[in-house]
C-alpha positions in Angstrom: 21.5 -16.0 -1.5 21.5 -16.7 1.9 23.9 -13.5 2.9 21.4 -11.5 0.5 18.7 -12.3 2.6 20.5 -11.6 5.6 21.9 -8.6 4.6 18.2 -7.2 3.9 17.3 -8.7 7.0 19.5 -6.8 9.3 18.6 -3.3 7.0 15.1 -3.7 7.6 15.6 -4.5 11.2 17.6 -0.5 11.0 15.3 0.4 9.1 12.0 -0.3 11.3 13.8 0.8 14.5 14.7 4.4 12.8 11.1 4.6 11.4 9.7 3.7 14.8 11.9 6.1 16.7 11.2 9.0 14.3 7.4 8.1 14.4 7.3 7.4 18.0 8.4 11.1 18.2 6.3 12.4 16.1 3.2 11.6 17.9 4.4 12.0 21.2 4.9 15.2 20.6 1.5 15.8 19.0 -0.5 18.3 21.5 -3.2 16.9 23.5 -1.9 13.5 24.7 -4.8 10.7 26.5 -5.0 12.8 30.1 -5.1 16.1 28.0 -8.7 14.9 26.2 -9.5 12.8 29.8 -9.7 16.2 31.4 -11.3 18.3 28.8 -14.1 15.4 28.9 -14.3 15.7 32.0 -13.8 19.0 34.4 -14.4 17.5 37.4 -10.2 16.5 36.9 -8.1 18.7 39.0 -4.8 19.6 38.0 -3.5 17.4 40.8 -4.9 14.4 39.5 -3.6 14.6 35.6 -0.1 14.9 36.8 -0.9 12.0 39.0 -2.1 9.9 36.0 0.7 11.2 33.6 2.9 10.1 36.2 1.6 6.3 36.3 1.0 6.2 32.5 4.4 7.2 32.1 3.6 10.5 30.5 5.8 12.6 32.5 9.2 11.2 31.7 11.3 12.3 28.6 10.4 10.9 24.9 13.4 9.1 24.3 12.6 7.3 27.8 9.2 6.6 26.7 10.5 5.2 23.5 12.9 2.6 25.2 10.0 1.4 27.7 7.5 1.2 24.1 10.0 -0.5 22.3 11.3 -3.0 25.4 7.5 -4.4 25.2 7.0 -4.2 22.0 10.0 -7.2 21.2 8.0 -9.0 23.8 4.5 -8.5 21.7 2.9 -6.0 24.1 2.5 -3.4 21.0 0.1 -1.2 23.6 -3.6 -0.7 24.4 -6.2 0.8 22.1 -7.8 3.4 23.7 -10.3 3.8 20.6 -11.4 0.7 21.0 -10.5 -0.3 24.2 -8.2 -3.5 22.8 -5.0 -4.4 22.2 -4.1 -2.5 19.2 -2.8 -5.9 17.4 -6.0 -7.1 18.0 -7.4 -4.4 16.0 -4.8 -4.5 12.8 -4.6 -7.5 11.9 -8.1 -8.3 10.4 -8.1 -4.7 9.3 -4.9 -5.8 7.9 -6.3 -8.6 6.4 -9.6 -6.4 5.0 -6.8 -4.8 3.2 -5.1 -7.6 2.0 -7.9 -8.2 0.0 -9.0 -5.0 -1.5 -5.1 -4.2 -2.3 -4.5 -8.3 -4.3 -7.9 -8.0 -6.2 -6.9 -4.7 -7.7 -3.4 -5.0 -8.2 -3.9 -8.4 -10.1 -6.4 -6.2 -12.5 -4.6 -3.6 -12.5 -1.6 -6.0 -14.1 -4.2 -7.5 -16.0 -5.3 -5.0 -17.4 -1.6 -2.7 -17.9 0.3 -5.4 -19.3 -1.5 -6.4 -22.3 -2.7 -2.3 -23.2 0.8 -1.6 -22.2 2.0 -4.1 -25.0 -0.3 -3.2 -27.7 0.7 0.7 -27.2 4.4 -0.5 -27.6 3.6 -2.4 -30.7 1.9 0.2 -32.3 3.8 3.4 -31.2 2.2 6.9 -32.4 -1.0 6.0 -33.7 -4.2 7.4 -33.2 -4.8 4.2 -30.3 -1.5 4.8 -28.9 -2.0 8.6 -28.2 -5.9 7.8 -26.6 -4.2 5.1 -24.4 -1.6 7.6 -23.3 -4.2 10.0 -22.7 -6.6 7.3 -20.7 -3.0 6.6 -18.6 -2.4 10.3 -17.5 -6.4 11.3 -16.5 -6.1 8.0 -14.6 -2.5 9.4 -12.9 -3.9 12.7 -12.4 -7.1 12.6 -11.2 -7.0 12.2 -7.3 -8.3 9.3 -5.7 -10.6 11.3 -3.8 -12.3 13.3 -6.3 -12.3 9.6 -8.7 -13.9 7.8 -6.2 -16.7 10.7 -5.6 -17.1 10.3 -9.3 -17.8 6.8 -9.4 -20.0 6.9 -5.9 -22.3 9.4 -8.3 -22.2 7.2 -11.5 -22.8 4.1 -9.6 -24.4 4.1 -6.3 -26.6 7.3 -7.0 -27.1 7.5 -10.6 -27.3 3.8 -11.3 -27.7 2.9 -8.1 -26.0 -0.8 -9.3 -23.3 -0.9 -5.9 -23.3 0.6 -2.1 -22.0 3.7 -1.8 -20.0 2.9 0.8 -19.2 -0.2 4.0 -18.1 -3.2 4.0 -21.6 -5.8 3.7 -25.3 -5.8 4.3 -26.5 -5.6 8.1 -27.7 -9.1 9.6 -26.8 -10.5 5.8 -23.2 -10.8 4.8 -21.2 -13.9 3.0 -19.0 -13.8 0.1 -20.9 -12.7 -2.4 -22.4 -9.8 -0.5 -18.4 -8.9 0.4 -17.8 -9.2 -2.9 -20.6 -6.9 -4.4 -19.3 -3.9 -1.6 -16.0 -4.6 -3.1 -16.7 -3.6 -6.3 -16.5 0.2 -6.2 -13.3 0.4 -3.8 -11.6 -1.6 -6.5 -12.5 -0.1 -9.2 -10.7 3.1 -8.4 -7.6 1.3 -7.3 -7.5 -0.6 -10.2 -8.0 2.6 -12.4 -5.6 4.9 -10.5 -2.7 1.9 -10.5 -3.1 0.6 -13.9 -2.6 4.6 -15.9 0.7 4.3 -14.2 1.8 0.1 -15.1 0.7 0.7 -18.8 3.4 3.9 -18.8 5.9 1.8 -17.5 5.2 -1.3 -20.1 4.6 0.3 -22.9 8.3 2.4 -22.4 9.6 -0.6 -21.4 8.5 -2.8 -23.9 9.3 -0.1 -26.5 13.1 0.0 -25.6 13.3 -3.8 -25.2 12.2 -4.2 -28.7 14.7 -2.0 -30.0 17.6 -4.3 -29.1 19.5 -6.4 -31.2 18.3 -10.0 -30.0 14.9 -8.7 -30.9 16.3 -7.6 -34.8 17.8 -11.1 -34.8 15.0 -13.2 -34.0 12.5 -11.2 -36.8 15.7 -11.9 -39.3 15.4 -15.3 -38.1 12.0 -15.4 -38.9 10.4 -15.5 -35.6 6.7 -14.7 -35.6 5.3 -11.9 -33.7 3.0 -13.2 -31.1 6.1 -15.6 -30.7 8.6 -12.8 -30.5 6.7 -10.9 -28.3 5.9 -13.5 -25.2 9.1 -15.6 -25.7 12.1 -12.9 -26.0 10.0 -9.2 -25.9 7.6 -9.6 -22.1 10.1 -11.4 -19.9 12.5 -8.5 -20.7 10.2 -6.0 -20.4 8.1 -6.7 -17.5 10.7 -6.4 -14.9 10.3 -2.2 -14.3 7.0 -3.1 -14.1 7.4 -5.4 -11.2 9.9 -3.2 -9.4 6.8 -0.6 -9.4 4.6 -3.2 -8.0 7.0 -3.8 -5.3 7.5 0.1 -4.7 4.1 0.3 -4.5 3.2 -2.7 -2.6 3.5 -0.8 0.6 1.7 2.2 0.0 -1.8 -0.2 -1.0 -1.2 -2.3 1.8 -1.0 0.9 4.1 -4.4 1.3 3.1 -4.9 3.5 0.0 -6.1 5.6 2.9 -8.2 8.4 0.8 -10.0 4.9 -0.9 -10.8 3.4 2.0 -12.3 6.7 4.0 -14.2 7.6 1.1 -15.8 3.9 0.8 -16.0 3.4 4.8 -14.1 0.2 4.3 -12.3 -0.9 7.4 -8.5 -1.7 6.3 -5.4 -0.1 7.2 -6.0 3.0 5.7 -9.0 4.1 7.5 -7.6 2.7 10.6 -4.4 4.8 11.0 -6.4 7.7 9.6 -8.8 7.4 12.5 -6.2 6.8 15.5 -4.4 9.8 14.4 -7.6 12.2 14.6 -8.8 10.2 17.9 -5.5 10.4 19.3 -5.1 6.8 19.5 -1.4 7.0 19.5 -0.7 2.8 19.9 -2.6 2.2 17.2 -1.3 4.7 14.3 1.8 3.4 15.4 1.8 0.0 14.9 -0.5 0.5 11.8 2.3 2.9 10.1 5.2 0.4 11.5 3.2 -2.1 9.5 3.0 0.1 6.4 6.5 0.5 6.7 7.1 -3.7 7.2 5.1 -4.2 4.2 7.2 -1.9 2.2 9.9 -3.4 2.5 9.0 -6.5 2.0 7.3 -5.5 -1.0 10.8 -4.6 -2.2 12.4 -7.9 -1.5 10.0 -9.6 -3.0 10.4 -7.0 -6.4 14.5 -8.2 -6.5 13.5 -11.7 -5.9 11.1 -11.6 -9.3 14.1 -9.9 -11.1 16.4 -12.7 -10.2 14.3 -15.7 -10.9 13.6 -13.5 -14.6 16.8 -12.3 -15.6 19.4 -14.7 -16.1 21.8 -11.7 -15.9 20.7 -10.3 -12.3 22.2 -12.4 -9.5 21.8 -11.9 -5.5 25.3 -11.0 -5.4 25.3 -8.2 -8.0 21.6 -7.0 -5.5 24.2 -6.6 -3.1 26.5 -4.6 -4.7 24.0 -1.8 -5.4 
């Protein structure tokens, strides 16, 4: 176990350093760098002077020298300065990070909620009239995009209705949990029905092959009831492709389920690196997409780590022999 989580340690360690590199360069080479926009804002700047701030902000020397001096403060916690919102651009993540947290847990845990059981039922009661409409329900809720989903509900239920905000994170002057929570509501709601189409696919195929195999024929010979059947020997077996989605996954809602969080004007990840990279905030889409890369994989440790502890059959050492 312990070289397993070494091993993984030392990939994602590659890993991050590639992803920053390649990211790093990608932005840097974006036109219109920070003196750029300072002397279109203001034409009182002579050419003189943005050379002489390029040269003191570094600008001027090559990008894989830039890099090295980025990455050199970066292992000592200096992740750069937001010049968005005039902070350090930690400062600014992590309680957008944690905003996120909690929109992407309360819709993945209904989402499961809500997959596993259908997912079950379809599997149970393959090509019948129910099974085809929950196939159907699963690929409008894959194929409809978030954006045009989340316009759909903002009509139904903030104009139509008007039951929920349309958009923002709590009431001016009012806040609290409960007025969190009631904001909430929308935002999850399309997560939850664009993630769980997808979770009831994989369950319902997976519980569908599972219950084709022999120990399952053995235990109906032996008499085992259904219900029984089902939890004890059928799920435990069955739900494991489902969590190795969750873990794929894991990083892309944690990065922000950026199209859910613009549309909704709530203040996670999503809409954080989405606005850097139109303000040109190049710190902060940095750090926010090395995070979204971070969470990735350790959404995918944590995705083995669940298939260990339920399988029997899958060990750390065979992990490291894929």
């Amino acid at each position: 176990m312990l070289r397993f989580i070494s091993g993984r340690l030392l990939e994602s360690v590659i890993v991050l350093l590639v992803m920053s590199f390649v990211v790093y360069a990608l932005i840097g080479l974006m036109p219109g760098d920070p003196i750029d926009l300072m002397i279109s804002a203001n034409p009182d700047l002579t050419p003189k002077d943005a050379t002489r701030l390029k040269a003191l902000y570094g600008l001027d020397k090559p990008i894989y020298e830039r890099y090295w001096n980025w990455l050199t403060d970066a292992l000592q916690g200096d992740f750069g300065f937001s010049r968005t919102y005039t902070q350090p651009a930690i400062d600014i993540l992590l309680p957008r990070m944690g905003n996120t947290a909690i929109l992407m847990t309360v819709s993945l845990v209904l989402a499961l909620l809500i997959a596993i059981p259908i997912g079950i039922y379809a599997a149970l009661k393959p090509y019948t009239k129910l099974d085809y409409v929950i196939n159907l329900l699963c690929f409008a809720g894959i194929s409809i995009p978030s954006f045009w989903l989340a316009l759909l509900v903002i009509i139904l239920f903030a104009v139509t209705l008007a039951w929920f905000p349309a958009g923002g994170m709590e009431t001016i002057g009012q806040g609290g949990f409960w007025d969190r929570a009631w904001y909430m509501v929308l935002p999850v709601l399309v997560l939850t029905l664009h993630s769980a189409g997808g979770f009831t696919r994989y369950m319902r195929a997976s519980m569908l092959q599972i219950l084709r195999q022999d120990f399952i024929r053995t235990a109906r010979a032996k008499g085992v009831g259904e219900q029984r059947m089902v939890i004890a020997h059928a799920l435990r077996n069955s739900v494991m492709p489902v969590i190795t989605m969750v873990g794929l996954s894991f990083g892309a809602l944690f990065s922000g389920a950026l199209i859910t969080e613009t549309m909704f004007s709530w203040h996670g990840m999503g809409k954080t690196i989405y606005d850097a990279i139109l303000g040109n905030d190049f710190n902060l889409a940095l750090v926010g997409l090395l995070f979204a890369t971070g969470m990735t994989l350790l959404g995918n440790f944590i995705a083995d780590a669940c298939q260990v502890w339920l399988d029997p059959r899958v060990s750390f050492s065979s992990l490291e022999d894929k």
